[in-house]
Backbone as JSON, one array per atom type, in Angstrom:
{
  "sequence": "XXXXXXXXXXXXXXXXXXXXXXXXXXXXXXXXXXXXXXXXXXXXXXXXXXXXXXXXXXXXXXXXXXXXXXXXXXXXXXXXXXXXXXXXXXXXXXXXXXXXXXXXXXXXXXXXXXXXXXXXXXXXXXXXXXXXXXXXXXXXXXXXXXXXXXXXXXXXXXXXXXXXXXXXXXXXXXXXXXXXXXXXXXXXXXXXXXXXXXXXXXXXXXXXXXXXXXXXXXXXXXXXXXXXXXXXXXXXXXXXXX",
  "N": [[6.47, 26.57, -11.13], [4.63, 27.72, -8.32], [2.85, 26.43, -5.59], [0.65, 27.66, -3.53], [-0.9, 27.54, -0.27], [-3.33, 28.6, 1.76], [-4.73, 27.37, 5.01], [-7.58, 27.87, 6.94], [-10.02, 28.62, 9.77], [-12.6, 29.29, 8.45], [-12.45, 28.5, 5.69], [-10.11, 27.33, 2.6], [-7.51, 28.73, 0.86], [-6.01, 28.57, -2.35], [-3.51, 28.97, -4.21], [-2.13, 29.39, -7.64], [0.86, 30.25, -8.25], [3.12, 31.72, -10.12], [6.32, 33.3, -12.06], [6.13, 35.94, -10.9], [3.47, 36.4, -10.49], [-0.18, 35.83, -9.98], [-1.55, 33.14, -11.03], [-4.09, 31.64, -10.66], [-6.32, 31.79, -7.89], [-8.17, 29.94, -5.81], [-10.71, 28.81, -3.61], [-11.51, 26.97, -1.15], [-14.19, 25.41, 0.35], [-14.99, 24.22, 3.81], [-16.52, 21.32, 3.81], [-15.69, 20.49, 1.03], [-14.28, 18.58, -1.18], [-10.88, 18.57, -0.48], [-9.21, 16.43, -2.32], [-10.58, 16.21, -5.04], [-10.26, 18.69, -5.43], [-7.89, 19.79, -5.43], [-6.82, 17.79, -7.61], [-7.9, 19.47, -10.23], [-5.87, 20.72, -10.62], [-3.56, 19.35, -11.62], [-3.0, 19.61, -14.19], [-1.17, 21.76, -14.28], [2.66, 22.59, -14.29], [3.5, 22.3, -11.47], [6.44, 22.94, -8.77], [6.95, 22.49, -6.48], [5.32, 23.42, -3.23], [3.51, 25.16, -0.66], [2.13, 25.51, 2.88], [0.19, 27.02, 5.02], [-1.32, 27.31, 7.93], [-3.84, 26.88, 10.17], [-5.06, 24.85, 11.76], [-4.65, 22.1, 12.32], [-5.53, 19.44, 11.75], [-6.67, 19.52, 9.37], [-3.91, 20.29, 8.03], [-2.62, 17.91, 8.19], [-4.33, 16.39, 6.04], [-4.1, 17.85, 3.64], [-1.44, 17.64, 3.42], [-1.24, 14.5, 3.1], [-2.37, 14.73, 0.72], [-1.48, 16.34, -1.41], [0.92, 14.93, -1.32], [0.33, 12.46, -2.56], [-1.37, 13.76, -5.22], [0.45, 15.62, -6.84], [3.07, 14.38, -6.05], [4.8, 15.56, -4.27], [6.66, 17.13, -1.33], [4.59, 19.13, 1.09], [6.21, 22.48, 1.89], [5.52, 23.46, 5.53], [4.43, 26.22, 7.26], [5.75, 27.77, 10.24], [6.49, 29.26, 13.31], [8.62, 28.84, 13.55], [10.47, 28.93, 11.16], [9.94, 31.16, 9.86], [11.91, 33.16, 10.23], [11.15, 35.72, 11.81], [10.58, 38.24, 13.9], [9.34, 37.11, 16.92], [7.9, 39.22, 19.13], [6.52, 38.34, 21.55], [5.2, 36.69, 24.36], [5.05, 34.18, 24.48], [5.75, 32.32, 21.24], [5.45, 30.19, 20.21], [2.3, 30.72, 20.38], [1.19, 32.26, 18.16], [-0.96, 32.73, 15.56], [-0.45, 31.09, 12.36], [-1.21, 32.4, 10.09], [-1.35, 34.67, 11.07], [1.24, 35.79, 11.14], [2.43, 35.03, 8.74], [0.98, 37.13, 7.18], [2.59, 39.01, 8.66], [5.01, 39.35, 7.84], [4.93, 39.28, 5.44], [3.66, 42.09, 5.58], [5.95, 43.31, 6.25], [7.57, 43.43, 4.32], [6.47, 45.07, 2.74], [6.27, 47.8, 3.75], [8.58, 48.29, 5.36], [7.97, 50.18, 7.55], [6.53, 51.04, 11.08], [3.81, 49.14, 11.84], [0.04, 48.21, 11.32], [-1.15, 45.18, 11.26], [-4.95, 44.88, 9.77], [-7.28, 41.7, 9.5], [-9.59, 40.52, 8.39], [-11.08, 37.92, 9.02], [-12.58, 34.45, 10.47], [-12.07, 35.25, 12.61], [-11.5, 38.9, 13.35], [-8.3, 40.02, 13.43], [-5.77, 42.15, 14.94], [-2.76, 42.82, 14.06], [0.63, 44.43, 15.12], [3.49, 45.48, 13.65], [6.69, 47.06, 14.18], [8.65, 49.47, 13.19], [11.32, 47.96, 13.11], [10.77, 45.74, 12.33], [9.6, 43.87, 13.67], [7.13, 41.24, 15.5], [5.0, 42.96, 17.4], [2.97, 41.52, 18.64], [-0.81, 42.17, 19.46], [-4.41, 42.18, 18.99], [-7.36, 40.16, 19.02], [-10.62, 39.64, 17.77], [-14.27, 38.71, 17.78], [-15.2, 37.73, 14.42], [-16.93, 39.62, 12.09], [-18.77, 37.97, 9.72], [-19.14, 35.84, 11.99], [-19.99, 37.19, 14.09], [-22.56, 38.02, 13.24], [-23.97, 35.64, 12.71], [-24.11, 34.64, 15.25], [-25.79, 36.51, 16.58], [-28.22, 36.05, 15.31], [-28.46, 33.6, 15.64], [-28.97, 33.19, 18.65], [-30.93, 34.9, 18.78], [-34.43, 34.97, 18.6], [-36.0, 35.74, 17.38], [-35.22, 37.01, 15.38], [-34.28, 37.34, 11.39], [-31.94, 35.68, 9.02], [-29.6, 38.06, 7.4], [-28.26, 39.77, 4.51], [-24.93, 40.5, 4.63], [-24.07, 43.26, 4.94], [-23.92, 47.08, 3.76], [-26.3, 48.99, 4.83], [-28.56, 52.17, 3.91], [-28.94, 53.58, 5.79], [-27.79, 54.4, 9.32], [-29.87, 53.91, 10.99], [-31.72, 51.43, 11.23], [-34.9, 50.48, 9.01], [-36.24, 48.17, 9.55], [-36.27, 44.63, 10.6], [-34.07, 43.52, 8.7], [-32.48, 45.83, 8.02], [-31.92, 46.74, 10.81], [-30.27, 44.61, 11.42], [-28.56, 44.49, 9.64], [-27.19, 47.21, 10.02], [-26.25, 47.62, 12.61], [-24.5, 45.6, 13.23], [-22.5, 46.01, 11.06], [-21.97, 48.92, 10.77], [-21.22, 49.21, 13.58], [-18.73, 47.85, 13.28], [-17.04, 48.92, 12.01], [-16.89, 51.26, 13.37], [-15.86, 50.52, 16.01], [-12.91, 48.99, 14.8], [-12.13, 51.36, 14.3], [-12.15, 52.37, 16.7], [-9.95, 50.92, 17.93], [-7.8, 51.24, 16.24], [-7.28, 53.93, 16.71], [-7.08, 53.94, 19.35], [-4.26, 51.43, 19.81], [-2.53, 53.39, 18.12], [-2.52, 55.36, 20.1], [-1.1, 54.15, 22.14], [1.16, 53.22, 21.53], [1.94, 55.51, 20.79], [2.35, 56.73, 18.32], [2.18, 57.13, 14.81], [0.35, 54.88, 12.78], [1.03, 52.9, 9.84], [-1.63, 51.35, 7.99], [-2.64, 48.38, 6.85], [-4.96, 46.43, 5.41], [-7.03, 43.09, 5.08], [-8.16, 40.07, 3.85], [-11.36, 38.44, 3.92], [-13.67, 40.62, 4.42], [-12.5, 42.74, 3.87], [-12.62, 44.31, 1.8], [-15.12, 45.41, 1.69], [-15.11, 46.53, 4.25], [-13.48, 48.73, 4.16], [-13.92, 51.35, 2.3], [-15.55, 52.67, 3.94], [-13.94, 53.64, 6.08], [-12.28, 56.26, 8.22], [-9.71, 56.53, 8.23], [-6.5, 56.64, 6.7], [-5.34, 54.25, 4.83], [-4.09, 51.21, 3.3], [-4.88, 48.32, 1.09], [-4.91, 45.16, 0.79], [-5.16, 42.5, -1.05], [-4.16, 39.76, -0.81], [-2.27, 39.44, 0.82], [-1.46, 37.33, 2.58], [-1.22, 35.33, 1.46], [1.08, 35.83, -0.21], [3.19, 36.47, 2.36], [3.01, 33.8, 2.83], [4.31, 32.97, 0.54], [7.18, 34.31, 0.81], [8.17, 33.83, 2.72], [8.59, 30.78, 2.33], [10.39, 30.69, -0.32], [12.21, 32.37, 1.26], [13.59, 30.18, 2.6], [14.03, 28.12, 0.81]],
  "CA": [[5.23, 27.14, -10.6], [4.49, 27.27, -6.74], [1.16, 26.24, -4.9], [0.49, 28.59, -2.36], [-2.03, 26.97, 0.43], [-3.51, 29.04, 3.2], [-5.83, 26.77, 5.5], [-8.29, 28.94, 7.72], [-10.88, 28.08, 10.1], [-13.87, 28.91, 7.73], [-11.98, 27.96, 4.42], [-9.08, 27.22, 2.73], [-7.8, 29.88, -0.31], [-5.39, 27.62, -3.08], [-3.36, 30.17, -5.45], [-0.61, 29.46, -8.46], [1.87, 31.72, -8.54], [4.63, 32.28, -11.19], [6.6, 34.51, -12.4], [5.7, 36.98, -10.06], [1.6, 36.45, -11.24], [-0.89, 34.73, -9.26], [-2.01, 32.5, -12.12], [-5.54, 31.22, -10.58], [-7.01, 31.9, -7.08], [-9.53, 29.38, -5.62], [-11.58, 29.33, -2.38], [-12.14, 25.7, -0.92], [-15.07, 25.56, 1.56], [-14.17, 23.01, 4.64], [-17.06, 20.69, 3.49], [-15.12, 20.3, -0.73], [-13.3, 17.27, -0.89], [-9.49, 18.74, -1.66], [-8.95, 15.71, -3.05], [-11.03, 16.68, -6.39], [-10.3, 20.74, -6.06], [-6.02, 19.74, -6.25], [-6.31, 17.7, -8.69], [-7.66, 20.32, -11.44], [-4.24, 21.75, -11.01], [-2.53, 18.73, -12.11], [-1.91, 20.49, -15.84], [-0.53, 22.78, -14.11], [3.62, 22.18, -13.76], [3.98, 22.96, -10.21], [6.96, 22.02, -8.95], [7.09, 23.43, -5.15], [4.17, 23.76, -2.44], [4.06, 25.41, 0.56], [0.81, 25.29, 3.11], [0.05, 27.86, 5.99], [-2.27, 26.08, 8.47], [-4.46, 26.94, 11.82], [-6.15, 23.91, 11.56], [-3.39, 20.95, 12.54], [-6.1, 18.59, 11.2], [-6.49, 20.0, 7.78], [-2.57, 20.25, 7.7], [-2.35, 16.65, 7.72], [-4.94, 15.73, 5.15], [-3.66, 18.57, 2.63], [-0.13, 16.96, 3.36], [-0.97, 13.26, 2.61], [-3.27, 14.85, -0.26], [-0.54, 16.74, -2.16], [1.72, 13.89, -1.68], [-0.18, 11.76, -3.67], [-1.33, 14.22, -5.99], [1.8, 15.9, -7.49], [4.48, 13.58, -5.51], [5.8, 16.94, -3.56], [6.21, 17.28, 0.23], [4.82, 20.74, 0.98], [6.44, 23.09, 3.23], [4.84, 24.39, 6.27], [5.22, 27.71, 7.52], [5.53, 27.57, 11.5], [7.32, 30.51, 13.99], [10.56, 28.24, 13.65], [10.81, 29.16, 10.2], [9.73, 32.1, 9.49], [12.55, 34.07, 10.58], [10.17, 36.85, 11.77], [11.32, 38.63, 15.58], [8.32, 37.8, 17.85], [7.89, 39.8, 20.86], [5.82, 38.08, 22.27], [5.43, 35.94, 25.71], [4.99, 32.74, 23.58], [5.71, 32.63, 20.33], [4.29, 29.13, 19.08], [0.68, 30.49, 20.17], [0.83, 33.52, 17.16], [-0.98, 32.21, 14.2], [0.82, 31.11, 11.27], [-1.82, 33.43, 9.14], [-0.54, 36.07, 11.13], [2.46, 34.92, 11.2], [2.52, 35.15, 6.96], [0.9, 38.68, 7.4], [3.25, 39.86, 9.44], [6.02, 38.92, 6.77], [4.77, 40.68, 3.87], [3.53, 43.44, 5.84], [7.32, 44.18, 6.91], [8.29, 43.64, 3.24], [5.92, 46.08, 1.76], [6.05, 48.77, 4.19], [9.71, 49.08, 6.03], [8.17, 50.32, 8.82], [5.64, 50.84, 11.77], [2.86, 49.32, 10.64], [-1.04, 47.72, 11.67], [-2.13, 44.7, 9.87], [-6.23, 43.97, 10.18], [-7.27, 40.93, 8.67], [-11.15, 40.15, 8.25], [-11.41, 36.21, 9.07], [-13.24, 34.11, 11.27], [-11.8, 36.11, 13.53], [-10.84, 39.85, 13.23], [-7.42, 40.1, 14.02], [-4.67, 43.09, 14.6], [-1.3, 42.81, 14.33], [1.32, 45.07, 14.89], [4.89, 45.28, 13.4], [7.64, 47.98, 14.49], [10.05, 49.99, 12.23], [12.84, 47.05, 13.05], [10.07, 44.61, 11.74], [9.37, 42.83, 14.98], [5.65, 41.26, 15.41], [4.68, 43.15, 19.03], [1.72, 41.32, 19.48], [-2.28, 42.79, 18.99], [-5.73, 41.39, 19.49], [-8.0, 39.28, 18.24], [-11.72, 39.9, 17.96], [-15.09, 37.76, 16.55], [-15.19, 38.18, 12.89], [-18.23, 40.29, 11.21], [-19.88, 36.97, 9.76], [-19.57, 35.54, 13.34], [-21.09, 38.3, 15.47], [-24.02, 38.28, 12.92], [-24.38, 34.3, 13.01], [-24.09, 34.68, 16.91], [-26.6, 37.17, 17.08], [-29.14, 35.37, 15.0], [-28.86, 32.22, 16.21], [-29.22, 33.65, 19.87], [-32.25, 35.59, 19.09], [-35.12, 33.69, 18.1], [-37.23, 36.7, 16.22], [-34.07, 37.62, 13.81], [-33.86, 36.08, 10.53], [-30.46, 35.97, 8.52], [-29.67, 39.19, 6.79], [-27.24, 39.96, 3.77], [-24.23, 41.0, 5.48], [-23.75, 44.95, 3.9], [-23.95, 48.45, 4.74], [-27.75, 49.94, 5.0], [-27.94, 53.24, 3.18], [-28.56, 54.71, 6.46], [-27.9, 53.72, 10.49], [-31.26, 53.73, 11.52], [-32.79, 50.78, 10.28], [-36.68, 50.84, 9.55], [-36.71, 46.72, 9.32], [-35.04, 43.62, 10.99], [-32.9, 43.12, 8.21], [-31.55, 46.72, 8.54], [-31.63, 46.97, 11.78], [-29.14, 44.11, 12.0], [-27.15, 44.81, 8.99], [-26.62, 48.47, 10.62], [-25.92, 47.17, 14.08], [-23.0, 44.35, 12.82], [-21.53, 46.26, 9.84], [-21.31, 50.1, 11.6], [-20.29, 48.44, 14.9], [-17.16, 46.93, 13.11], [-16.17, 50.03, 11.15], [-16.59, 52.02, 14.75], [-14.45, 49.61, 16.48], [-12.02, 49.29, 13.93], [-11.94, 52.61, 13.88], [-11.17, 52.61, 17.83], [-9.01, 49.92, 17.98], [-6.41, 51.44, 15.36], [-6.42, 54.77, 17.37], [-5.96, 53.37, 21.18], [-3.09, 50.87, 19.42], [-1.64, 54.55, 18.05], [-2.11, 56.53, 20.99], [-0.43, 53.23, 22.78], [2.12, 53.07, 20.9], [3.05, 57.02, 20.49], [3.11, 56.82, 16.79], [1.11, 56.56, 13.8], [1.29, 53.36, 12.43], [0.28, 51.98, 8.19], [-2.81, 50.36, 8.56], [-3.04, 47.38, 6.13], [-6.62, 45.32, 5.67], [-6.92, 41.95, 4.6], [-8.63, 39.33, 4.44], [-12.51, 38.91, 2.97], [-14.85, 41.84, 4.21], [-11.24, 44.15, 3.83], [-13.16, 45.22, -0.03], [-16.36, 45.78, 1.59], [-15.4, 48.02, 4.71], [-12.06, 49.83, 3.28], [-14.34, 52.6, 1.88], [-16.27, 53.39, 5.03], [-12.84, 54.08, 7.07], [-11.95, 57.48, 8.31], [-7.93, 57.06, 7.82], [-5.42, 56.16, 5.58], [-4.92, 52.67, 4.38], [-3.94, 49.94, 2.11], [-6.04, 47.22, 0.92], [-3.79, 44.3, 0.0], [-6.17, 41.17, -0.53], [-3.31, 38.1, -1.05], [-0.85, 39.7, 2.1], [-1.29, 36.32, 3.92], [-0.42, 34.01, 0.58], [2.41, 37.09, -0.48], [3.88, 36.38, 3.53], [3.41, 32.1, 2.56], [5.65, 32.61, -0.57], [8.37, 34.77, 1.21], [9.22, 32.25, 3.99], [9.39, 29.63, 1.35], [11.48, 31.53, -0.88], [13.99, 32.43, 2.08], [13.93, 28.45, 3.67], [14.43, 26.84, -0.13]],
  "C": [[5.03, 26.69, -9.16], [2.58, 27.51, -6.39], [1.57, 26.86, -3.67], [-0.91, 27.96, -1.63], [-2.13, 27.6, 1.51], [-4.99, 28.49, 3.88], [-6.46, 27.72, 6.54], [-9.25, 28.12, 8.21], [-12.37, 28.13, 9.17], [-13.27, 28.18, 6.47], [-11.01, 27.91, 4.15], [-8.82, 28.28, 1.22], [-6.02, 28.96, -0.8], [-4.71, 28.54, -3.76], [-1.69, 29.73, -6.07], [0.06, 30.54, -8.41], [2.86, 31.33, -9.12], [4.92, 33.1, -11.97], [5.87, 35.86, -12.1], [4.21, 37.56, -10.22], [0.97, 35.51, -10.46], [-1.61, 34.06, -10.34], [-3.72, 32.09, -11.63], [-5.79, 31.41, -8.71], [-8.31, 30.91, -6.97], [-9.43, 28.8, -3.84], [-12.56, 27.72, -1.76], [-12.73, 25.78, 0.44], [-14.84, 24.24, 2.55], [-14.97, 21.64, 4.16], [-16.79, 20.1, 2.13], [-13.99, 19.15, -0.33], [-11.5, 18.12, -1.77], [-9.21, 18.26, -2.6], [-8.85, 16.4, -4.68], [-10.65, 17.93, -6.75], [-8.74, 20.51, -6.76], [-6.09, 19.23, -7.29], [-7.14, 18.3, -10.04], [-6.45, 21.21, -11.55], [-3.32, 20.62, -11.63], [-1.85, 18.98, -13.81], [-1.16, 21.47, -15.59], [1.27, 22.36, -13.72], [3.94, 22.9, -12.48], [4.98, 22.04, -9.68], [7.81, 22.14, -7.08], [5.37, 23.85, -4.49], [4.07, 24.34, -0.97], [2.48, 25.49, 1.2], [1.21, 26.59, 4.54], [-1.37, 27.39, 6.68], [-2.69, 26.8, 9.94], [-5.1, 25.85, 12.28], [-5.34, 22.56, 11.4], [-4.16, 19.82, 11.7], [-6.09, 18.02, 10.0], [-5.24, 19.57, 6.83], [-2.03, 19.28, 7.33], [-3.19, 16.12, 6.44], [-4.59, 16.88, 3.58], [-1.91, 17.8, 2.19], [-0.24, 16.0, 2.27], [-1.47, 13.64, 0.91], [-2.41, 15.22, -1.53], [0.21, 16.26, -2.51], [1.04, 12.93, -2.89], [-0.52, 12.04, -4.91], [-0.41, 14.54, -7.07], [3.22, 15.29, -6.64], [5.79, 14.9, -4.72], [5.25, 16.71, -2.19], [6.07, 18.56, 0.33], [5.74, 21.07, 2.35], [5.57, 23.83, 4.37], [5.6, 25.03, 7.42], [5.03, 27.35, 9.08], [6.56, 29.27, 11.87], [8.46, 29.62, 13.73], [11.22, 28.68, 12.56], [10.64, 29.99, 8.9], [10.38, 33.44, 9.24], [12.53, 35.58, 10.36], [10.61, 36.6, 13.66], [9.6, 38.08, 15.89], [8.48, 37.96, 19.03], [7.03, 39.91, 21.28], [5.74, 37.59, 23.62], [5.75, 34.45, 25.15], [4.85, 32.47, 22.46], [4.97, 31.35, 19.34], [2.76, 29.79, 19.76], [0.6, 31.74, 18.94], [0.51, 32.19, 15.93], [-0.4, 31.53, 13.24], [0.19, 32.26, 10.09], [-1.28, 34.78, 9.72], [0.96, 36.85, 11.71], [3.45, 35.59, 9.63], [2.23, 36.93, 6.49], [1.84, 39.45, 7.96], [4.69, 39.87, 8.11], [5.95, 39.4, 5.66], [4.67, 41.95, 4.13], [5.08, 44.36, 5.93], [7.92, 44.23, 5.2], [7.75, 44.77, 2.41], [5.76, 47.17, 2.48], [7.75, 49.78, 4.79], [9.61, 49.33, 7.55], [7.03, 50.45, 10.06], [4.19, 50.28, 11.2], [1.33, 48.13, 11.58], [-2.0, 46.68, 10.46], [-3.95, 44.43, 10.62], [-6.74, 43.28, 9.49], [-8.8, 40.42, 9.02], [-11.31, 38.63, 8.49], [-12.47, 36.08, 9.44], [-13.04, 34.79, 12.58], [-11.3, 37.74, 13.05], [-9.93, 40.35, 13.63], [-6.65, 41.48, 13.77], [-3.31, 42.86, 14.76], [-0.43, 43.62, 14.17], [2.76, 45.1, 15.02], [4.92, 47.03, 13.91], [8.39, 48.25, 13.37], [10.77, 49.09, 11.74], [11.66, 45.47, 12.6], [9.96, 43.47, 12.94], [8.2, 42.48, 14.85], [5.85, 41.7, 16.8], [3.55, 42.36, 19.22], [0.44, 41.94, 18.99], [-3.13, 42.03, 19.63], [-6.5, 41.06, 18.58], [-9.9, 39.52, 18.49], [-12.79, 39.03, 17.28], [-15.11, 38.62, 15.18], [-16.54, 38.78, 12.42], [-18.98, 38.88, 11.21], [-19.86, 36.42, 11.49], [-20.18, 35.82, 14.05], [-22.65, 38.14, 14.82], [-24.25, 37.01, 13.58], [-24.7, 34.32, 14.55], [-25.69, 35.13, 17.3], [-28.27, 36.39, 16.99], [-29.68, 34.15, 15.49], [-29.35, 32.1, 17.56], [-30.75, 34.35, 19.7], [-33.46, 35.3, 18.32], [-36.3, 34.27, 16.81], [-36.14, 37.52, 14.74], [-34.12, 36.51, 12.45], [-32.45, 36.38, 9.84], [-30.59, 37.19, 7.71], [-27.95, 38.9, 5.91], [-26.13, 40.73, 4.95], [-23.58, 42.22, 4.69], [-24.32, 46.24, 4.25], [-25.72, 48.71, 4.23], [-27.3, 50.85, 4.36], [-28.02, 53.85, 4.79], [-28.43, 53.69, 8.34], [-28.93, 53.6, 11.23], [-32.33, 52.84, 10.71], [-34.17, 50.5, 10.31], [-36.79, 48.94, 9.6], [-35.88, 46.03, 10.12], [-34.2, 43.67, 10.25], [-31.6, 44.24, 8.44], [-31.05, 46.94, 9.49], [-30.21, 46.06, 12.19], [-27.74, 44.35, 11.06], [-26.32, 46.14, 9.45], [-25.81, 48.29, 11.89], [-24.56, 46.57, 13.69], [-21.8, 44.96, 12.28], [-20.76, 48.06, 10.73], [-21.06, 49.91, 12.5], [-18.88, 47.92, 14.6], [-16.64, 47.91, 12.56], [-15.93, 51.08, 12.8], [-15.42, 51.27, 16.01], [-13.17, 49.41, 15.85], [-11.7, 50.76, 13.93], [-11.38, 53.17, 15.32], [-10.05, 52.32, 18.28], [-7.57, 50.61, 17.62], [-6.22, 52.85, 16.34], [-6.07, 54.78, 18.65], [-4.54, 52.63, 20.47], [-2.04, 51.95, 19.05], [-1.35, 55.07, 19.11], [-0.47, 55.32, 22.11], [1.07, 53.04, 22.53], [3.39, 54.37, 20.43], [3.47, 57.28, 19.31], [2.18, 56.72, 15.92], [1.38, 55.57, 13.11], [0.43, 53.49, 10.87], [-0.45, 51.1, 8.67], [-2.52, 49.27, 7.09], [-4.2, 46.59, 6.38], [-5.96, 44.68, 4.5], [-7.86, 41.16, 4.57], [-10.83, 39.38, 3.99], [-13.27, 39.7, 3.18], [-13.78, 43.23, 4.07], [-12.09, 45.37, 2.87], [-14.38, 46.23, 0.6], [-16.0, 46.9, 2.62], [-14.18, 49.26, 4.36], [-12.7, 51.01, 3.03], [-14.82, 52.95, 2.88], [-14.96, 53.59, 6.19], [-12.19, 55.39, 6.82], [-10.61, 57.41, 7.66], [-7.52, 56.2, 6.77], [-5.2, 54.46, 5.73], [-4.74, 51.93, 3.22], [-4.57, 48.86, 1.88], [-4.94, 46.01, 0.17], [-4.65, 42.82, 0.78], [-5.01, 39.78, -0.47], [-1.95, 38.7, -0.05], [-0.46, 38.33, 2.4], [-0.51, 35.41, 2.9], [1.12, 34.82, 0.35], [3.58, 36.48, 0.66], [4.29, 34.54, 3.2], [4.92, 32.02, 1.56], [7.32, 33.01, -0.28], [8.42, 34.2, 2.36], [9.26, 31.1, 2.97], [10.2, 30.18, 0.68], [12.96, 31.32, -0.14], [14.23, 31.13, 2.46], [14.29, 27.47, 2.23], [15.68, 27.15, 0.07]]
}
């Protein structure tokens, strides 16, 4: 059984996998002591760990943490060992999350293709036919822009973060959930066709990543919704490097 670990700036997301089944999914907030979350896996025979990390900090205290726990050194995923093309300018500054994305995306598609991944940040990344990463952009994440907004403006209060029934909201709360949520589906929605026209091609969109569920239905074009890409991309660079 393999531990799949993807660390993120808001959280970290933990998931068994064997025999080609994600056995349990869990969602550690940066403030949860790992310590206690790993070891309810210790009934579990895992016998292999691998970690995917933005967060060098983290990376070390999941390390020493796992060591002690189940007596395994994990692997972590970096550009050295990913053996994924990037064509980029500098290839240690790409993610390792989209890094891991980019790695499944090329396995489940073949060919041109647009991942967007919902984080702390809203990122795009785009692979080629020949499975290269070209590069993309990076944008604030949905919860961010709200938090931003709120915290900046002194007469807002927090609002559920979810679609209004309509874009004209009669209240603060609508007004901002309309503003945040149809602002990111309209951008998203520009983004993917300048990156086409740019590119001279139509590309497979893939979403990811946690508000993927929520705006997936409000998008004009074609896409795939594939929530565990980034752990999927963790397990296939360990795989090829055991």
């Amino acid at each position: 059984m393999m531990l799949l670990i993807d660390i993120g700036n808001t959280n970290t997301v933990c998931a068994l996998y064997d025999r080609d089944n994600y056995i349990t999914i869990k969602r550690i907030n940066l403030d949860d002591d790992p310590n206690q979350i790993l070891s309810l896996l210790l009934n579990y025979n895992i016998i292999s760990v691998a970690i995917s990390s933005v967060v060098p900090t983290l990376t070390k205290i999941y390390t020493q943490t796992i060591k002690k726990i189940f007596n395994i050194i994990p692997f972590i995923i970096s550009y050295k060992n990913a053996n994924l093309k990037l064509a980029v300018e500098s290839a240690k500054e790409v993610g390792n999350d989209r890094i891991c994305n980019a790695k499944a995306a090329i396995s489940l598609t073949q060919k041109n293709c647009i991942i967007v991944d919902f984080g702390t940040a809203t990122t795009y990344d785009v692979i080629n036919k020949n499975g290269e990463f070209l590069g993309g952009a990076i944008a604030p994440g949905i919860d961010v822009s709200a938090e931003h907004l709120i915290k900046k403006a002194a007469l807002l209060n927090d609002a559920v973060l979810e679609f209004p029934k309509k874009i004209i909201g009669k209240n603060t709360k609508t007004n901002i959930q309309s503003g945040v949520m149809y602002s990111a589906i309209y951008s998203i929605e520009g983004m993917i066709k300048n990156i086409n026209e740019e590119l001279e091609i139509e590309s497979h969109v893939i979403l990811t990543g946690g508000f993927s569920k929520l705006i997936s239905p409000k998008l004009s074009f074609e896409h795939n919704l594939e929530s565990n890409l980034t752990l999927e991309g963790i397990r296939l660079i360990y795989e090829e490097n055991k």
